[in-house]
N, C-alpha and C positions, 0 to 999 in steps of 0.2 A: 029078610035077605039071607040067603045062604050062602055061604063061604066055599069056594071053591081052593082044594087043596092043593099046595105048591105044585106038586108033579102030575095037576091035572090042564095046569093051565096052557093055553098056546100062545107061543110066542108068537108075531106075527112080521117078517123083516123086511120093513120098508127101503126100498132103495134109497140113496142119499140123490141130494138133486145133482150133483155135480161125480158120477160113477167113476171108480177107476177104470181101466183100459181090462177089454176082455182077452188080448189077444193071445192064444195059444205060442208057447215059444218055435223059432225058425227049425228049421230042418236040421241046417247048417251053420257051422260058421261065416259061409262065407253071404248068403243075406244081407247079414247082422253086419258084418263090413262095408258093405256096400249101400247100405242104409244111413249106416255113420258117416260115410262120405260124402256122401248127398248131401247131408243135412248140414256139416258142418263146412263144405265147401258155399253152400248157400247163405248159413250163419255169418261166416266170412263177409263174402261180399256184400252180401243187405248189412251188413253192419253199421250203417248208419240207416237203416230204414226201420220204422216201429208198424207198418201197415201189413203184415204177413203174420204169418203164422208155418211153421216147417216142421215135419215129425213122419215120423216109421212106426210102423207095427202098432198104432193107437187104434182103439177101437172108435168106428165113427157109428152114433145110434140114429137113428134115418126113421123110425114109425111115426108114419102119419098120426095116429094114436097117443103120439110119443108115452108109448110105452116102451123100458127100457130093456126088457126081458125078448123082446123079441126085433128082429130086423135092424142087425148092426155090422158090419165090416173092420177088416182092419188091413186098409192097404202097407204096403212094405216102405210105401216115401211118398207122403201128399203136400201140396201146398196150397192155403187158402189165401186168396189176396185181399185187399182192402179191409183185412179186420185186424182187433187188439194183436200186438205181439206181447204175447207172455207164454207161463207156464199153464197146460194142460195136464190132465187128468188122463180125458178123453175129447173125444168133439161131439159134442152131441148137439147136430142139426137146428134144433127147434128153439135152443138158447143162444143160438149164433144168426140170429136173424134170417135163419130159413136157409144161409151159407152150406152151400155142398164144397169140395176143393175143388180148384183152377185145374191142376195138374195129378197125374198120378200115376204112378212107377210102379209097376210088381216085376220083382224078382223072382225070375221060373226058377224053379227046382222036379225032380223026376215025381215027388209026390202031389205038387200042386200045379204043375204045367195046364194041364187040360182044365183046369178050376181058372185057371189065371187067362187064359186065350179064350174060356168061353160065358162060365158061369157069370165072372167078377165083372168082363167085356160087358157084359149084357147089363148087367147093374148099373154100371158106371154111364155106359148108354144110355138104358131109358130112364133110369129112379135118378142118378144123382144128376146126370145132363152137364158131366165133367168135360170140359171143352178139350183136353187131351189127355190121350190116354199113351202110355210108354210102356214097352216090357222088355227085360232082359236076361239072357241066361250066361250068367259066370262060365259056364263048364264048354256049352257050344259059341259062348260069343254071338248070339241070335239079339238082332235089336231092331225093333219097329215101335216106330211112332202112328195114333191116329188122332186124326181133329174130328170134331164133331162137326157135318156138316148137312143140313136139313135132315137134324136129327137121327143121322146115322154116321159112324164112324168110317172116314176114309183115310186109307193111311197116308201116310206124308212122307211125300217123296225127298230119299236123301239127297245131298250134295254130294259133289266128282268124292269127297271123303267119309263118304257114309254115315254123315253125322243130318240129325232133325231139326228144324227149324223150331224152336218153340214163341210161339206170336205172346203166349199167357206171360212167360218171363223174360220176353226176348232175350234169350240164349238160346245156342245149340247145345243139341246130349249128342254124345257118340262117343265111342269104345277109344280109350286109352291104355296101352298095354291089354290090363286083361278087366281092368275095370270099366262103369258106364261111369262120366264125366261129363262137367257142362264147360262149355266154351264162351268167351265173347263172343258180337257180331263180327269181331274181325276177326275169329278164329285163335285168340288166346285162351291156352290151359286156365280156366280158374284152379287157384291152387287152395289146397290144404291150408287150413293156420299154420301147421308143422311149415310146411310148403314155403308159404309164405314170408316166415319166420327164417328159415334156411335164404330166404332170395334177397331179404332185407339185410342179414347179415352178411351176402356174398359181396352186396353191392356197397353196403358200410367197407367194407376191404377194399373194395376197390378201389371206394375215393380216397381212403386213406393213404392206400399206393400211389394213386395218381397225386396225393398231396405233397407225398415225401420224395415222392421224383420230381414236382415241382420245384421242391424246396433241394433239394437234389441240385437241379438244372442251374436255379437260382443261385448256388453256391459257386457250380462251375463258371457259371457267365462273370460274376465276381472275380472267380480266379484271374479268370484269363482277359478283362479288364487290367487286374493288377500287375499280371503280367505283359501286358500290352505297355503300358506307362514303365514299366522298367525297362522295356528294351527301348521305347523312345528317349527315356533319360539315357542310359547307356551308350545309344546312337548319339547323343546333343554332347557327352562328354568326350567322345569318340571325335567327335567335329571338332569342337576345342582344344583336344590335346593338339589335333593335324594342325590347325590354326595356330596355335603356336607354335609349333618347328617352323611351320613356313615363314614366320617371321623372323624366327632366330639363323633364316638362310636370307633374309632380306627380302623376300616374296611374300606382298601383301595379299591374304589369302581373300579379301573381299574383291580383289580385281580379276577374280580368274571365274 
């Protein structure tokens, strides 16, 4: 057996089964906010659900081969329905039961515009077979939704307020201020934890007000009981004083 020399040997680096995310960093800051918001307005409301899965800029590895080195994406904000909700690395296709995501959002920018309307469109279409697909630009306010439908993408038509039906999470997306946001079916803002956290304590104020103006109210009605029974006693002493002059004139005051 010959010995081969420390600095002849080859390393060889095996992927780990569970890969970190490949995704190159955003353009911009403003992606990266708008991915935040997504996620954590979504976070939010499923907050009581464990069958999702929600994340930005994660790398998803898709080879049929599942080899990891080659054919992976990283959409800007995907959502996978009916699987574990925890923490990811990455999503890698092949260890998720074949799970491609439900939904999926890219955020245009002027360096990936034409990658995000044609390239990633086409991927999402035939390879991942993602039931919708969403895109938005921060800077023009551009937003179009499509559903997959006999396997081609057709867009979806907005409502009188320009927001998309989404059938995957039943909600609507559509521009608020200058952000993409989701809605209830009956057209309420989902809000921010910030958000939310700001609405909870508006409304703690409020009852409190309305407590203390009860107890307020409650005071005065007290009062003016009390002053009601003084002025009746005052009137019945008022009678009685009359009642006696009229006697002390010989005028029985119960005959008049």
């Amino acid at each position: 057996m010959i010995a081969i020399p420390d600095h002849q040997q080859t390393v060889i680096d095996i992927p780990p089964g569970d890969p970190y995310s490949d995704e190159l960093t955003m353009e911009t800051d403003q992606p990266v906010r708008q991915m935040l918001l997504l996620t954590s307005c979504l976070d939010w409301l499923w907050q009581d659900r464990n069958d999702f899965f929600a994340s930005g800029n994660l790398t998803i590895y898709f080879n049929p081969k599942q080899i990891k080195s080659q054919d992976f994406r990283g959409p800007d904000f995907f959502v996978v329905l009916d699987t574990e909700r925890r923490i990811r690395k990455s999503w890698v296709v092949w260890e998720e039961d074949g799970k491609y995501p439900n939904v999926i959002v890219e955020i245009l920018s002027d360096g990936m515009a034409k990658t995000d309307r044609e390239t990633k469109k086409e991927i999402y279409q035939n390879t991942f077979r993602t039931p919708e697909y969403f895109w938005f630009d921060p800077n023009t306010l551009e937003f179009k939704g499509f559903l997959l439908m006999g396997g081609r993408y057709e867009p979806i038509e907005p409502n009188a307020t320009g927001q998309c039906w989404s059938r995957q999470l039943e909600l609507f997306l559509g521009v608020e201020g200058r952000s993409l946001r989701f809605f209830t079916p009956d057209g309420t803002l989902v809000p921010t934890p910030a958000e939310a956290a700001t609405q909870a304590q508006r409304v703690a104020q409020q009852a409190q007000q309305a407590a203390q103006q009860a107890q307020q109210d409650m005071q005065q009605a007290q009062h003016d009981v009390q002053q009601a029974q003084q002025d009746v006693q005052q009137a019945q002493q008022k009678a009685q004083r009359l009642a006696a002059r009229l006697r002390k004139l010989g005028v029985d005051p119960d005959t008049l």
